[in-house]
C-alpha positions as CSV (number, residue, x, y, z in Angstrom):
1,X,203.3,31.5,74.6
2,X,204.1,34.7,72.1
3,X,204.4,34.3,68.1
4,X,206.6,36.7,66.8
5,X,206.7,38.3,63.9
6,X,209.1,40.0,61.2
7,X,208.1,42.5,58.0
8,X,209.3,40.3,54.9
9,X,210.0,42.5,51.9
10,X,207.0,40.8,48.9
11,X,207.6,43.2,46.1
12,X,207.6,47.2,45.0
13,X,203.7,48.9,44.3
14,X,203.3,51.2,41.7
15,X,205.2,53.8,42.8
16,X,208.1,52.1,43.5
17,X,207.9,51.7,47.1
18,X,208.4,48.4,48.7
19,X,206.1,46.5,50.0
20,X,206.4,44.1,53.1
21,X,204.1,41.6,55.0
22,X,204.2,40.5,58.3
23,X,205.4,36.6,58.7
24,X,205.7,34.4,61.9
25,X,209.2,34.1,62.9
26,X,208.0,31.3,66.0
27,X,206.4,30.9,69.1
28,X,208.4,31.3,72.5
29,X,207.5,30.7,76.0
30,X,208.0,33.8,78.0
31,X,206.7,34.9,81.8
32,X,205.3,38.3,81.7
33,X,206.5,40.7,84.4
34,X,204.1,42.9,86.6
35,X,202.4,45.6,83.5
36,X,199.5,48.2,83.6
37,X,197.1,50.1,81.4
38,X,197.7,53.9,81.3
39,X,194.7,56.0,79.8
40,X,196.1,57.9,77.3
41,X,194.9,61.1,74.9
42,X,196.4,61.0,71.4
43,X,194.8,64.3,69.2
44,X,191.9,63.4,70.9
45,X,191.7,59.3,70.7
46,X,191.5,58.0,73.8
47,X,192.7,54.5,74.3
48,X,194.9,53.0,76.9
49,X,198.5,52.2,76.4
50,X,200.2,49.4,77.7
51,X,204.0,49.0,78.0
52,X,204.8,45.1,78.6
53,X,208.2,43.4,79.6
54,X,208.3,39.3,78.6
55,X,211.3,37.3,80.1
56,X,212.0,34.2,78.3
57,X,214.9,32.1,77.3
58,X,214.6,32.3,74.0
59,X,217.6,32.5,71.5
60,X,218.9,36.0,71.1
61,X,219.1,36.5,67.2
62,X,215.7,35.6,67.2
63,X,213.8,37.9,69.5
64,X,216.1,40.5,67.9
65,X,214.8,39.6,64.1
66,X,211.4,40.4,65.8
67,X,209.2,43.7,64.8
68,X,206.2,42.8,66.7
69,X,204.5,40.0,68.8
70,X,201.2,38.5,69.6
71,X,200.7,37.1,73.1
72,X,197.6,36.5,75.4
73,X,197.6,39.0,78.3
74,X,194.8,39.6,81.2
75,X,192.6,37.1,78.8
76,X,192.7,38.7,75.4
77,X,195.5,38.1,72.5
78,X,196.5,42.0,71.7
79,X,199.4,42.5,69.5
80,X,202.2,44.2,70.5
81,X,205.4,46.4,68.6
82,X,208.9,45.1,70.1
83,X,211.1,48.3,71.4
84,X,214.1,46.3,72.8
85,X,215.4,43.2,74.1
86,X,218.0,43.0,76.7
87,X,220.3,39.8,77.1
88,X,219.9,39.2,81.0
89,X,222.6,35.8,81.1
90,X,220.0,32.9,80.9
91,X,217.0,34.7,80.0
92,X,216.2,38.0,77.7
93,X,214.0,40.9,78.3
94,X,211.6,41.6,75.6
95,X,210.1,45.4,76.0
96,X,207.5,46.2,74.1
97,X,204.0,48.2,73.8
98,X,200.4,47.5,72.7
99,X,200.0,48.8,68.9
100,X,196.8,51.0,68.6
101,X,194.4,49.9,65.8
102,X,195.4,46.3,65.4
């Protein structure tokens, strides 16, 4: 199972900028497709990256409403940021990559 989430807008700060918070959208079954760490050097911060690729059969508009996802992979829940989805006839492709830091 994944939970997805989506950035509602809450309000404006001081400055005027708006503000948004991250809201659960659902949960979805989807089948995760071969993936890999990559070690990876970013100025200096090592960590490793992970690029991900979910099948499921969930509704289009929703896995397209989605900004990022949290799922259990290799035996730890990591967060990820959704980069696509493609619409494969019965079942979608959901791309997406581990987000450092979270």
């Amino acid at each position: 199972m994944a939970e997805l989430f989506a950035t509602q807008t809450t309000g404006r700060d001081r400055l005027g900028n708006l503000t948004g918070s991250s809201v659960s959208i659902g949960k979805v079954r989807v089948r995760i497709a071969p993936w890999s760490t990559v070690p990876t050097e970013n100025d200096g911060n090592d960590f490793d990256s992970t690029a991900l690729t979910l099948v499921t059969t969930a509704p289009l508009p929703k896995l397209r409403a989605a900004e990022t996802l949290a799922c259990s992979v290799g035996g730890r829940k990591e967060t990820y940021s959704v980069s696509g989805v493609s619409d494969l006839g019965r079942r979608r492709a959901i791309s997406c990559s581990r987000m450092k830091g979270v």
